[in-house]
N, C-alpha and C positions, 0 to 999 in steps of 0.2 A: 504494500500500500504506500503510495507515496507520500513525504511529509506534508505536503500542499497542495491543495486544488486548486482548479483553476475556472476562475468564473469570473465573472465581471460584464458590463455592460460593452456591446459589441458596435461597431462603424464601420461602413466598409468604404474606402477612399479611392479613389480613382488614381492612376500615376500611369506612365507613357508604358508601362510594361502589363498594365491589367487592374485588376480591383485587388486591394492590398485588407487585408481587417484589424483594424485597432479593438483589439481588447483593452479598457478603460478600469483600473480601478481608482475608483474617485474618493480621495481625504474631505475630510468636514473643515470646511474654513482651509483651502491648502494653501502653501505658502509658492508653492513650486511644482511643476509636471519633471519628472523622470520615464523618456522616451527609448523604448530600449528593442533593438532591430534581433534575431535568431542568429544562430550559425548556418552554415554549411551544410553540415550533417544533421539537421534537427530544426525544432519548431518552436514554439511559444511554451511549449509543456516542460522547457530543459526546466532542471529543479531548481538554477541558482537565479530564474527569471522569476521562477511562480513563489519560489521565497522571498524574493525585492515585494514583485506585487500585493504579496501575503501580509509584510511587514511594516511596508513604507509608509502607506496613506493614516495608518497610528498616530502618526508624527510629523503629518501636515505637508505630505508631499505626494500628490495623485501619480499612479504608473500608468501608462501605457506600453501595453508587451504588440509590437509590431510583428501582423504575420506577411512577411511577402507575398509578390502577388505568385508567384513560380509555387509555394507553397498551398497559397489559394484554389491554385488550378490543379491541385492532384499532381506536379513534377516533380520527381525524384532528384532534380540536380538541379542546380543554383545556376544561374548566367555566371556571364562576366561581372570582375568591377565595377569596368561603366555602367553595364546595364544597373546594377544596384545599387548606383549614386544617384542614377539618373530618377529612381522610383521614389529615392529617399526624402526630399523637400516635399512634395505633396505631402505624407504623413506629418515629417515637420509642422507643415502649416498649419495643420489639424489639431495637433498636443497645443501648437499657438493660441490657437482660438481665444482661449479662456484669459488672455494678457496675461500670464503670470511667465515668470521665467522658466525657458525650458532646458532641461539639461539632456544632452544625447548622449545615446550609447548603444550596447549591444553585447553580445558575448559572441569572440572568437571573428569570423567572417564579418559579423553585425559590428564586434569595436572598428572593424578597418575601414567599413563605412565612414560609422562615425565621424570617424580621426579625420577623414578626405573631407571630407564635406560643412564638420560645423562649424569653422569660425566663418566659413561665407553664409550660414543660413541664421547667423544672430543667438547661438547656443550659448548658455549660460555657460558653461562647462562641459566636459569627456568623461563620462564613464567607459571603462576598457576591462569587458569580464573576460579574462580568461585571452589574453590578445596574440595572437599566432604571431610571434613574434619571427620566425621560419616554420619549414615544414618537416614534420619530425626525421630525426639525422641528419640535416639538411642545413647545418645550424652557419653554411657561407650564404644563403639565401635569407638574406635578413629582410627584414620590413621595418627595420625598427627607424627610417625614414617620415613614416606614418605618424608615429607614435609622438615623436619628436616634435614633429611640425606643426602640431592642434594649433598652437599660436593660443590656447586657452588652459584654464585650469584643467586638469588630467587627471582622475584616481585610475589606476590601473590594480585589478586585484586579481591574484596570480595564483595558481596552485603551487603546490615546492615541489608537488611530482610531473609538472605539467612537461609535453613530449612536444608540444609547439614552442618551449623557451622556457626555461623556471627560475623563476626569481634571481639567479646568481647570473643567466646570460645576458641581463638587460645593461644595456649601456648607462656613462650617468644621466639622471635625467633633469632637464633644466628647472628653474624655479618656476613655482606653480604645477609640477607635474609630483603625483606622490605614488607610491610603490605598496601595497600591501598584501605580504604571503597569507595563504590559506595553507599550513605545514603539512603534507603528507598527502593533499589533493590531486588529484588529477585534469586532466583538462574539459572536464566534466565537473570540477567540484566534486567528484568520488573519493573517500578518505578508505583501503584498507581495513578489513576488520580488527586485522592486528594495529593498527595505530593508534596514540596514547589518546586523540580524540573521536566523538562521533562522528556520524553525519550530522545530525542535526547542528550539532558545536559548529562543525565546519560553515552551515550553510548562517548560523547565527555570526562568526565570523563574517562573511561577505556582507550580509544586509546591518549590521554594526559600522561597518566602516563607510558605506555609503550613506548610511544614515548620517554617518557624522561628518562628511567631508561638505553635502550641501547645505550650507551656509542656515543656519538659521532665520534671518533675516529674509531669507530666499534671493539675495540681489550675490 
């Protein structure tokens, strides 16, 4: 059974590659939207998505878990980059709506959106779950280009076992940008049954550190 369900009020938005659906879960009085794209391999159900949206709006900050439109349509495989930059501002505009500040993100595939695209769509800040920082063994094929370049504030939050880059292969990272390991994770947020924490700890770890990286204030 998994830790967290996943419900919330449903949107479907239009973008040059098809009809995308924003699941919405909406905080009482929020200070801030946290807008957050899938990976690659997987959908809105990943568990370190449905733990943000489970936990977040507690504490005055609405999520929206972004389902692509490729995912929409029943396809097994992701476009290109461009094509998933190109979808990505229409949803933007959408977590917009409400004038509060938005913070973008994603996990793995979905942080490298992110990274490309928010400082020109007006983002508060980068959330970076889990960011494929190369492709595993892979580690002269970096992106960490991406990562680098937000040109905005940055939490990146990392497994220590992750096989796309763990916490020791990151470069330093400039000011404004922050680093925080999930010890013994994987690049799922999977922790081992032999390891000294759970899952749940681990998944209270992620949504802990993004809780406390967007600003209170919301600005």
């Amino acid at each position: 059974m998994p830790l967290y369900t996943l419900c919330g009020m449903q949107r479907i938005v239009d973008t040059p590659a098809g009809d995308a659906r924003l699941h919405w879960f909406r905080a009482v009085g929020p200070r801030a939207v946290l807008l957050l794209g899938h990976g690659a391999g997987g959908g809105v159900e990943a568990q370190d998505l449905r733990a943000l949206a489970a936990a977040l709006p507690a504490v005055g900050v609405s999520v929206v878990l972004a389902e692509q439109p490729w995912r929409v349509a029943g396809r097994k495989l992701a476009p290109a980059p461009a094509a998933l930059d190109a979808c990505w501002p229409a949803q933007f505009a959408a977590a917009a709506e409400e004038g509060l500040p938005v913070y973008a993100g994603g996990r793995s595939a979905g942080a490298r959106v992110a990274c490309r695209t928010s400082a020109a769509l007006g983002a508060a800040g980068v959330l970076a779950l889990a960011f494929p920082l190369h492709p595993p063994g892979r580690p002269e094929r970096t992106r960490a280009d991406e990562l680098l370049g937000t040109a905005l504030p940055t939490l990146v939050v990392q497994g220590g076992a992750d096989t796309f880059g763990t916490p020791s292969e990151f470069p330093a990272l400039p000011d404004g940008h922050r680093l925080v390991e999930v010890p013994h994770a994987s690049h799922g947020f999977k922790v081992p049954k032999r390891a000294p924490l759970t899952q749940e700890a681990a998944l209270e770890l992620v949504t802990a550190a993004v809780a406390d990286w967007i600003p209170r204030s919301g600005g």
